[in-house]
N, C-alpha and C positions, 0 to 999 in steps of 0.2 A: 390711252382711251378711258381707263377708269377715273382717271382725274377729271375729265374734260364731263363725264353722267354725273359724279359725284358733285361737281357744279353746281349740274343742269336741278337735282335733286334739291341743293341746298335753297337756288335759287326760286325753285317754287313749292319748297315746304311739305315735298312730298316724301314720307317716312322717318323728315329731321325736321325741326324747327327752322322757319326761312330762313335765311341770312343772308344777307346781301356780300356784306365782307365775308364772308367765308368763301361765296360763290365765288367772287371776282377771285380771291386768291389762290383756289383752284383751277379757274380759267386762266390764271398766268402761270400756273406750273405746267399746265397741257399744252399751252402754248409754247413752254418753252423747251416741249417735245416734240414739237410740230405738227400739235392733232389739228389737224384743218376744222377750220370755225370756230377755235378758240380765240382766237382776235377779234374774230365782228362779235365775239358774247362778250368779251369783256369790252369794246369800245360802246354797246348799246346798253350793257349795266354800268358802266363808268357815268353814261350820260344820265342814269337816274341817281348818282350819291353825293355826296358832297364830300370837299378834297383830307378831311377829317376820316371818313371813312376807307376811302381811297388808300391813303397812307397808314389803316390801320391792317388792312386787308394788303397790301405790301411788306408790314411788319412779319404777318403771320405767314405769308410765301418766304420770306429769307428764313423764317426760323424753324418751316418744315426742310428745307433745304441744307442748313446747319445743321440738323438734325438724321438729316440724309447720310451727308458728308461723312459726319462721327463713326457712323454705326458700320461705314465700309474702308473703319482703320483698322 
């Protein structure tokens, strides 16, 4: 759940600076929690970036994730 606001925050610049790639790569880690409406957010911010972004905003989903993984060795 808190992945899925922390998003919602990034992507409209409310108490953080916007960020689009930040958003979306929060939107894919809620999603791959199963917060419901983390998919149609990231299919309707997908639809405004360009596949540069995209792919940078996937970079920083694996390496929270990697970073996940470590810390519960």
């Amino acid at each position: 759940m808190a992945q899925f606001f922390l998003a919602g925050l990034y992507e409209k610049g409310k108490g953080v600076d916007k960020d689009k790639i930040k958003a979306l790569a929060w939107y894919g880690l809620a999603e791959e929690q199963g917060y419901p409406g983390a998919r149609e957010a990231m299919t309707r911010l997908t639809d405004e970036m360009s596949a540069p972004e995209q792919d940078e905003a996937a970079r920083l989903r694996s390496r929270h994730q990697f970073t996940e993984n470590c810390s519960s060795l």
